[in-house]
C-alpha positions in Angstrom: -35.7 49.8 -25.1 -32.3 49.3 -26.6 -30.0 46.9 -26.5 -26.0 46.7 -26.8 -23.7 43.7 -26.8 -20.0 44.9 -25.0 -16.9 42.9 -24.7 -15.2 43.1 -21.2 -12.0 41.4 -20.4 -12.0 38.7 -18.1 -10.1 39.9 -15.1 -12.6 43.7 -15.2 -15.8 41.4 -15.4 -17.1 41.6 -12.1 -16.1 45.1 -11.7 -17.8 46.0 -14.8 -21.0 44.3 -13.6 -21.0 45.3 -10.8 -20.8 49.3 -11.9 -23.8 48.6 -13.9 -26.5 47.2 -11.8 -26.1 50.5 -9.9 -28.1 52.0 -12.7 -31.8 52.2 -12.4 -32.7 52.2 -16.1 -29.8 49.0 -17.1 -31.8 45.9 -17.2 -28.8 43.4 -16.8 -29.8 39.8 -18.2 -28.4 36.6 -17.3 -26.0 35.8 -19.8 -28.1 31.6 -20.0 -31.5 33.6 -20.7 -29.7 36.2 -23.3 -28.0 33.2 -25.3 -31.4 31.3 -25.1 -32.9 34.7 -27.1 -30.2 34.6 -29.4 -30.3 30.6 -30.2 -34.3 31.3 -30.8 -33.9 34.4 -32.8 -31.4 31.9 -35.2 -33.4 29.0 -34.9 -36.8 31.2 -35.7 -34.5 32.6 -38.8 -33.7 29.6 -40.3 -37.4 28.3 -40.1 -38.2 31.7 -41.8 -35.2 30.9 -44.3 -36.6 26.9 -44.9 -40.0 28.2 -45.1 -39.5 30.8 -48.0 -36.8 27.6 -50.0 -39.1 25.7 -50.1 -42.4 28.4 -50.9 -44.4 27.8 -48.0 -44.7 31.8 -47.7 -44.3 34.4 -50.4 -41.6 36.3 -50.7 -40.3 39.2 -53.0 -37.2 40.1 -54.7 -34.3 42.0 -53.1 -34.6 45.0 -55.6 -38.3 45.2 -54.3 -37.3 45.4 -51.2 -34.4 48.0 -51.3 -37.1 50.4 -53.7 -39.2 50.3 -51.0 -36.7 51.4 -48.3 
């Protein structure tokens, strides 16, 4: 599944919403459990950025990466 972020003025909001959870296959999250994903993805990051500071896991070098791509 994908997923898509969309800005939507305030006063078309509800209208917008609405619209949407008319369509079978739009899974419509609540916006508290969509920012708590987000905060965890960031917070999971910057474990994941600490972590590799401070060489608790091994990492590799950018140009690695990219040659690998």
């Amino acid at each position: 599944m994908k997923q898509i972020i969309l800005e939507v003025e305030e006063r078309k909001y509800k209208f917008f919403m609405d619209l949407i959870k008319n369509f079978d296959f739009i899974n419509v999250q609540k916006e508290d459990l969509a920012k708590k994903k987000t905060l965890f993805h960031v917070a999971k990051g910057m474990q994941e950025a600490i972590n590799a500071g401070t060489s608790k896991v091994k990492t590799r070098s950018a140009k690695s990466f990219l040659n690998e791509l």
